[in-house]
N, C-alpha and C positions, 0 to 999 in steps of 0.2 A: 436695843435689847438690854435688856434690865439684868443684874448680874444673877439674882438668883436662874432666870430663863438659861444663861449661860451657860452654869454651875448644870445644872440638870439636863442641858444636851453633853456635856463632857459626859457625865456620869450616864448617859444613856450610851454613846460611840464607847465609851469604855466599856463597859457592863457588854455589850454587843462582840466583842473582839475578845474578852477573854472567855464570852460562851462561843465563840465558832475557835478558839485554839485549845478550851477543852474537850467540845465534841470531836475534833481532830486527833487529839491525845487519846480520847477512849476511842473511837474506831480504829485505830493503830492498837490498841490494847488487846481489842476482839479480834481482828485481824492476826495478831501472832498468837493469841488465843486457841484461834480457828487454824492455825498453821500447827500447834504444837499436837490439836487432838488429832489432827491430820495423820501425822508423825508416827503417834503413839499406835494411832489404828494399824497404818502402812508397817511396822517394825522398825521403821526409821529409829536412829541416835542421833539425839540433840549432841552438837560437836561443840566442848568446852574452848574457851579464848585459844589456850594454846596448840592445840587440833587446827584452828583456822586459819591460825597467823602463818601454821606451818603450810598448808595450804595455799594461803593467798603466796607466798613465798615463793612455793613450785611454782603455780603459776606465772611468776611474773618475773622470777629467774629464767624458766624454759621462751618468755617472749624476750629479753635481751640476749640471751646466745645464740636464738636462732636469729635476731639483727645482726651481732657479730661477725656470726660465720656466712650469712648474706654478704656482707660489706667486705668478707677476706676473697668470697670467692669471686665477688669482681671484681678487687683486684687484683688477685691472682689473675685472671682471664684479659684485663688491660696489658699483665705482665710480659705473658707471653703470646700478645697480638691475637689472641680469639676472638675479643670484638675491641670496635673501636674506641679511642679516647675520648672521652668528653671535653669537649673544647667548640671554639668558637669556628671551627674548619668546618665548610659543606663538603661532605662526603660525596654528597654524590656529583658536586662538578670533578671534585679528583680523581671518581670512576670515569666519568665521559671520559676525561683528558688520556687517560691512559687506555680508555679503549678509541680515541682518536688516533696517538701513537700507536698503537699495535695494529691498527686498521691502516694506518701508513706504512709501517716498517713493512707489513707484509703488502702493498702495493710495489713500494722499492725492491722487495725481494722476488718479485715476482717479475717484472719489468727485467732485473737483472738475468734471473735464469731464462728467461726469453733471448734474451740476446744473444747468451753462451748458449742456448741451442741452435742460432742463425749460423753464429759464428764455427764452431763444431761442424755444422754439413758442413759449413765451404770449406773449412780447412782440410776437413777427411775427401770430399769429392776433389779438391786440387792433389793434394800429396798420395793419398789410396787409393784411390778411383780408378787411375790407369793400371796401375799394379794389379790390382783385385779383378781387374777385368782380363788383361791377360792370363792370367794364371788360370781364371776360369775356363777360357778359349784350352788353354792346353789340356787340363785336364779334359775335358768333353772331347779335345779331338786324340790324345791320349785312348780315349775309351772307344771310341767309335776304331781305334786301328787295332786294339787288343780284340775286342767285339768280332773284326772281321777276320784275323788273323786265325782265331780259335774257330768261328762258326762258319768261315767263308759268305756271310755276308753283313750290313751294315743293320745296328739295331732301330729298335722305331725310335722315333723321340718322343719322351710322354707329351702329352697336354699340359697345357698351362692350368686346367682344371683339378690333374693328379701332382703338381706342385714342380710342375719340366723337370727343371735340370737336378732339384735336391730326388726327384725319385730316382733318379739315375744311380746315384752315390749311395744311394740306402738300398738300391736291390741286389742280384747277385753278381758277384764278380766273375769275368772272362772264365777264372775258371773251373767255377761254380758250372757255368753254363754247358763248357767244354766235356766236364764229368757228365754231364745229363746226358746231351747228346750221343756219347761214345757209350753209355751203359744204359739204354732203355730197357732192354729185357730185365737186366739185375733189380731196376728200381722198382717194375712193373712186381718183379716176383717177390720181393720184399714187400711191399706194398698191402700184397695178399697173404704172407706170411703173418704180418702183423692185424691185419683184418682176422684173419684164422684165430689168432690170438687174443683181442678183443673180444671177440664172441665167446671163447670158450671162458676168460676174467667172467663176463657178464653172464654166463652158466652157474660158474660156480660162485658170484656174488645170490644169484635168486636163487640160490638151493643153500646159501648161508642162511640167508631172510627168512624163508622159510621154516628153516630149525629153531632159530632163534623165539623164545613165549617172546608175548609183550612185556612183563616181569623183568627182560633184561634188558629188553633195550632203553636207552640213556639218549635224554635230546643231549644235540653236541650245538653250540655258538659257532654261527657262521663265521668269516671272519669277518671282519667290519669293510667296507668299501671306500672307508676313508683314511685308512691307514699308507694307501699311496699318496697320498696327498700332504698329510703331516708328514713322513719320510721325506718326502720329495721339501716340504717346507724346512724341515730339520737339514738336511744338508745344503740347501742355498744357507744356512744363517752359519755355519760351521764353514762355507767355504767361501762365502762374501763380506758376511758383517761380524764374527765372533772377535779375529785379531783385529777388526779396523779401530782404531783406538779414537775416542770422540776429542779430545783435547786438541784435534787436527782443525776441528772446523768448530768453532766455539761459538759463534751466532749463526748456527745453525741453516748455515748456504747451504746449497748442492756439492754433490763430491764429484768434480772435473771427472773422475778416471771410471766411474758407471757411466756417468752421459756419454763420454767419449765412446765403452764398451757399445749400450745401447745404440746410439746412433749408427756405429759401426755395424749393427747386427744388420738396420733398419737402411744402409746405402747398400750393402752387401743384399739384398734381397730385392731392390731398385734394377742393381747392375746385371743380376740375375735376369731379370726378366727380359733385359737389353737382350743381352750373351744369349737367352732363349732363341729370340727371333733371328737373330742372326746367324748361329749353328745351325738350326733349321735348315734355312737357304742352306748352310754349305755341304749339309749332308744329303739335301736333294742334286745340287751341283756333285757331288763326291759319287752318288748311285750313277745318276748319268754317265759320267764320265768314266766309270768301271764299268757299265755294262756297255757301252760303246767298244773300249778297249775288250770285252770278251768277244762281244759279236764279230770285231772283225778280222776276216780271214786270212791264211797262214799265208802269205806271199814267199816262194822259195827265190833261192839268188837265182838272175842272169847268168848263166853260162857263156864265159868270156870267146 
């Protein structure tokens, strides 16, 4: 290639490059051109240098404070343990691990009050067992001699199906029963005294009802049906667990002196059923042998 050949490809790539960077220059020219009549049309204000700077400023102040206050409030939340640290620790084997230990501790603790309940029966069936069982004997033949003494004869024994020997203690006493016996007419005419009485309340409630518009009468709240049941919840905690003070059992064992209470409930009801069967017998042996002793007859002395 010969230099003028040279010289006129330069001058052509040249000439070629400064017409495609001023065709670029003026379409960027018509382009904000065409933005500005845009403007004008829309009511738009072209915003002077210091308008934008102030602008770009907001902008780009409200994106580092909002990094800021990002960046404080995890570490505030590292501070006080809401989430975890960043570090080189697997979280989550040091969850297993510790739900490993808690799924042991509570095997051992479990294992343990197993035992102190084994241990508990034998100890209350060796040392209370005889004691709780006589006492029973007596009271039961205690009642059966009151029983006969006031009504002249022996009571029935409940069923084991109406709870034996505790229905005994929860019905009426010797003499309870002695007053029925000696006053039937009195209870009889009381009886229908307060029937009389009844009737004539339930008289003059349907002749209140009746007076009354519907204008006045007011729905009334029943009272709720579960109010024995919080009551009854509200005084176990007032009389079992309010003064027990926790500092007594600090990994959270069992409390010796409810199991012991418990289980004692739970042999005392075993023993019962014992004392049942056996009072039984001796109150059918007890009938026998009093009416043996009525039936037989008055033999007078030998005359010497």
């Amino acid at each position: 290639m010969s230099r003028t050949e040279a010289i006129i490809l330069l001058q052509t790539a040249e000439r070629a490059r400064q017409g495609r960077l001023r065709a670029t220059f003026i379409r960027e020219i018509r382009r904000e051109e065409e933005r500005d009549r845009k403007m004008r049309e829309s009511g738009w204000h072209r915003l002077n240098p210091n308008q934008a700077a102030i602008t770009i400023q907001k902008v780009w102040k409200g994106y580092l404070q909002r990094k800021h206050t990002q960046y404080e409030r995890q570490a505030e939340m590292e501070f006080i343990g809401m989430i975890p640290l960043p570090g080189p620790v697997e979280h989550e084997s040091v969850a297993n691990l510790r739900k490993d230990v808690r799924r042991f501790r509570q095997i051992e603790k479990e294992e343990e009050f197993q035992l102190a309940i084994s241990k508990t029966q034998d100890a209350l069936r060796e040392t209370e067992g005889p004691d709780i069982k006589e006492k029973m004997k007596e009271q039961i033949r205690q009642w059966f001699i009151e029983c006969h003494a006031l009504t002249g004869r022996f009571p029935n024994y409940p069923d084991e199906s109406l709870g034996g020997s505790n229905q005994i203690f929860s019905d009426k006493t010797p003499e309870q029963v002695k007053m029925e016996l000696e006053n039937p007419v009195q209870e009889s005419t009381k009886k229908e005294d307060k029937n009389k009485e009844k009737e004539k309340e339930k008289k003059k409630a349907k002749e209140d009802k009746t007076k009354k518009s519907e204008a006045d009468t007011m729905l009334k709240a029943l009272p709720s049906k579960f109010i024995p049941l919080i009551n009854a919840g509200h005084e176990e905690y007032k009389n079992v667990w309010k003064n027990r003070p926790d500092r007594l059992y600090p990994d959270q064992s069992f409390d010796p002196k409810a199991l012991r209470a418990e289980k004692r409930n739970e042999l005392e009801q075993e023993i019962r059923k014992q004392v049942d069967e056996l009072m039984r017998q001796e109150l059918k042996n007890l009938r026998l042998a009093v009416d043996r002793e009525e039936e037989r007859p008055f033999k007078a002395p030998k005359a010497r």
